[in-house]
ZAMARGU-4260 file (C-alpha; in steps of 0.2 Angstrom, whole numbers, plus 5000, padded with zeros to 4 digits):
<rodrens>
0) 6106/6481/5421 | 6090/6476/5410 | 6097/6459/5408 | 6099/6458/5427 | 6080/6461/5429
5) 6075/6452/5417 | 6083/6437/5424 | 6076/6442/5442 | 6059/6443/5435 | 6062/6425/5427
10) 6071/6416/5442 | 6057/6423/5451 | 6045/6417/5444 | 6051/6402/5441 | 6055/6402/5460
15) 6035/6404/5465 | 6029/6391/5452 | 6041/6378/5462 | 6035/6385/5478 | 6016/6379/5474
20) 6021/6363/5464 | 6030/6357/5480 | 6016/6362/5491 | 6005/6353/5481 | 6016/6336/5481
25) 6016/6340/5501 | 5997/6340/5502 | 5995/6324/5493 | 6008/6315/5502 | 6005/6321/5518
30) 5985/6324/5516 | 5980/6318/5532 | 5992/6328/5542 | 5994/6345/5533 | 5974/6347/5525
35) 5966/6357/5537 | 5982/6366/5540 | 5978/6385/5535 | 5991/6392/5544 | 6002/6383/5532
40) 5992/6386/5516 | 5989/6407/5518 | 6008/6408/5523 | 6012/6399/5506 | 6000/6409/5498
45) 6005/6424/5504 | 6024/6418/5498 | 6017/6415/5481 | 6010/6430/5480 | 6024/6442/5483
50) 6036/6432/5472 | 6023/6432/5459 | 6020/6450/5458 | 6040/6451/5463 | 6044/6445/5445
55) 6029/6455/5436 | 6036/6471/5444 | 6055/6468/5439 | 6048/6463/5421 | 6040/6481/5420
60) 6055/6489/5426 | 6063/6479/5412 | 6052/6482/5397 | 6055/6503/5402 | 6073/6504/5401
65) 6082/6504/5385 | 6094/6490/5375 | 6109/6490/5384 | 6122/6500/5371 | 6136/6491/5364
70) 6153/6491/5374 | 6166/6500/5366 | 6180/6483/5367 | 6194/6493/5360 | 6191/6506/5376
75) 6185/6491/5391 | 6199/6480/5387 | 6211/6471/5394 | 6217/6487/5398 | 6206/6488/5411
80) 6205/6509/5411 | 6190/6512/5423 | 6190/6525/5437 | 6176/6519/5448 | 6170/6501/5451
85) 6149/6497/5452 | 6148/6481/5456 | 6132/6471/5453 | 6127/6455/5457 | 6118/6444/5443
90) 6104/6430/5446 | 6114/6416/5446 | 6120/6399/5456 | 6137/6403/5448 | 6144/6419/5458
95) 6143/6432/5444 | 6146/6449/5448 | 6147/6462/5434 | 6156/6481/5434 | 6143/6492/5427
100) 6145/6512/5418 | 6134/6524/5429 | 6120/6522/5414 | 6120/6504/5417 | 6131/6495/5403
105) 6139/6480/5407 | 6158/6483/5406 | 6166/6467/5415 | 6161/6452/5424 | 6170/6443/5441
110) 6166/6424/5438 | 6174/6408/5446 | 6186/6402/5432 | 6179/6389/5421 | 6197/6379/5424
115) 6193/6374/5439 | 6174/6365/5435 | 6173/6355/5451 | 6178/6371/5463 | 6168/6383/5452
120) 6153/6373/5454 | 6155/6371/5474 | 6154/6390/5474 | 6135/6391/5474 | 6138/6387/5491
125) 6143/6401/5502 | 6154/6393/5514 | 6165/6388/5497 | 6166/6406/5488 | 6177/6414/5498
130) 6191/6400/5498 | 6186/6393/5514 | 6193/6372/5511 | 6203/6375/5496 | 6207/6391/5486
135) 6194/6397/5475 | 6200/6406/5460 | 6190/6421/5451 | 6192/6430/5433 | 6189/6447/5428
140) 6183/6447/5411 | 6178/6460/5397 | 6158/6457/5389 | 6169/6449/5374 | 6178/6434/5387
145) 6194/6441/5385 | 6202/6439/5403 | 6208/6454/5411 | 6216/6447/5428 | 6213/6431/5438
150) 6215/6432/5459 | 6214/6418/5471 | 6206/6417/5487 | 6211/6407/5501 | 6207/6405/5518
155) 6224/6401/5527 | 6216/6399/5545 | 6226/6412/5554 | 6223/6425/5540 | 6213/6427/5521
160) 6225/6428/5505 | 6222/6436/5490 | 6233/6432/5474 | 6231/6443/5459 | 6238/6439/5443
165) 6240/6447/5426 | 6230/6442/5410 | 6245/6433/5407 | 6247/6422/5423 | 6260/6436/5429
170) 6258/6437/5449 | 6260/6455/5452 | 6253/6458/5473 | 6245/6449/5487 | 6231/6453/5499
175) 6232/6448/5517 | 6219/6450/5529 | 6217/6445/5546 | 6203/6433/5547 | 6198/6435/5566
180) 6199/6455/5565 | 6181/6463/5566 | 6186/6477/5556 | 6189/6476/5537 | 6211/6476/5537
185) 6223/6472/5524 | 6243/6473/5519 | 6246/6473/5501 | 6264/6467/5495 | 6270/6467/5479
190) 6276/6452/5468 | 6292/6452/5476 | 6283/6451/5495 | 6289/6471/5497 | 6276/6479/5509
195) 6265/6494/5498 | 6251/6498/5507 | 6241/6497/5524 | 6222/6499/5526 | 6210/6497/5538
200) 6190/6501/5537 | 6179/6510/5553 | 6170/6493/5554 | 6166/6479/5546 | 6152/6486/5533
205) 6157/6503/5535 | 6168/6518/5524 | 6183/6510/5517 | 6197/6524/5513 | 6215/6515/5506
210) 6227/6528/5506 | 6244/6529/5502 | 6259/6532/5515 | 6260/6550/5513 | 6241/6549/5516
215) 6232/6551/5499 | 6216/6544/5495 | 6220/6528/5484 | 6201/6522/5483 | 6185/6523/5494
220) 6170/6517/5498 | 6154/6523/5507 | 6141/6512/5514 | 6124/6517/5508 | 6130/6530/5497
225) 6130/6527/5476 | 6132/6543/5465 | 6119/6533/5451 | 6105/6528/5464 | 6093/6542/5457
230) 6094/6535/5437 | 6081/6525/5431 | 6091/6508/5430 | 6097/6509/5448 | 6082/6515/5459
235) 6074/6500/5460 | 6090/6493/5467 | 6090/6489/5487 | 6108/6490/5486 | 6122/6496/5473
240) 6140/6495/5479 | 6152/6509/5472 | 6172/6510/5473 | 6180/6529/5469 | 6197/6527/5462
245) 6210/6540/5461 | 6215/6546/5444 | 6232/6540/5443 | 6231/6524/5450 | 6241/6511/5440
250) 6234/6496/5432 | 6241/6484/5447 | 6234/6496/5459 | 6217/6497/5450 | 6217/6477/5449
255) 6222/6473/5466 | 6209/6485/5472 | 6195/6476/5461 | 6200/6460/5470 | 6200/6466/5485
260) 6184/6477/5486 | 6177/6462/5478 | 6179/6452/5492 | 6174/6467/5505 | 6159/6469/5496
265) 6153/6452/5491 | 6141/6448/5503 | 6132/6465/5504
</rodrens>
């Protein structure tokens, strides 16, 4: 989380710094027309302002917490043996989304593959990411690149797909969600397109609960609610998306769901 704010505080800044340098290419350009604006020039000021202490404040926050600990590799492997999932989005053009411990360490990353440079590049675009035109392929990763599990999103018009694979290319379930529903839905099948679970969410940013078909809770999320807000690297945080998973969950389960809430989540 400490390299997460220290890139906010740099982007940031970076971001008000381009801000004025356009302004002021404006102004000489269009000198005649936008000079005695002042409407224009306290509003701009006023932007450069907040991003400006924006990227002071985050660097603060940075410089108080600790150096991120070493990950334990032979524990968050491709083994993938986590029991919750905290995402958390990274300042980037790139999506990249890292799964953080509830102290803050970095244990996996959800990027666009690199396999696909052309796609992965048109996913700073929004309307792109989420397999919109063409499929759009993501890897989960360890800290030390060593791919975990790949699943493709694609938007087939009349419902959203979801495509996970093993480390190894294996295709072991697929995710299918209506795409005109207003609640979050889904049916995941396994690899030989048996049906294994059904889910549906109260609303569209609301409680998620998967559960099995004799009713036990699989995984779940709550809207709002994050077990770690009240540690030092997360209360600065407007929002922190947290996934419970049940303890004996098996390793397609737990990455099927990390695809899946992935998508739920992405936007929040």
């Amino acid at each position: 989380m400490k390299h997460i704010y220290e890139k906010t505080a740099k982007y940031t800044k970076y971001g008000s710094l381009f801000l004025v340098g356009i302004y002021i290419v404006l102004l000489i350009v269009f000198r005649d027309l936008m000079w005695n604006d002042y409407e224009n020039h306290i509003a701009v000021g006023l932007t450069f302002f907040i991003l400006y202490c924006s990227s002071f404040f985050f660097q603060q926050v940075a410089k108080k917490l600790p150096d991120e600990q070493q990950v334990d590799s032979n524990y968050y492997s491709a083994d993938f043996p986590v029991q919750e999932l905290n995402f958390q989005r990274d300042v980037s053009l790139i999506p990249l989304t890292y799964l953080v411990s509830g102290t803050g360490e970095r244990l996996y990353k959800v990027t666009p593959t690199d396999e696909q440079p052309f796609r992965m590049k048109l996913t700073t675009l929004s309307i792109f990411k989420m397999g919109m035109f063409f499929p759009i392929t993501y890897q989960l990763k360890t800290m030390d690149e060593k791919v975990v599990s790949t699943f493709t999103i694609q938007n087939k018009l009349k419902f959203m797909q979801i495509k996970v694979f093993e480390h190894n290319h294996t295709h072991v379930s697929t995710i299918v969600m209506s795409t005109i529903s207003i609640k979050n839905r889904a049916i995941i099948f396994d690899a030989n397109n048996e049906k294994l679970l059904q889910m549906e969410a109260k609303s569209m940013y609301g409680d998620i609960d998967v559960k099995d078909i004799d009713g036990h809770l699989l995984a779940a999320y709550r809207f709002g609610i994050f077990p770690y807000a009240t540690h030092p690297v997360f209360e600065v945080q407007a929002m922190n998306v947290h996934v419970s998973l049940a303890h004996n969950l098996t390793h397609t389960e737990r990455l099927t769901f990390t695809a899946l809430f992935y998508y739920w989540t992405a936007n929040q």
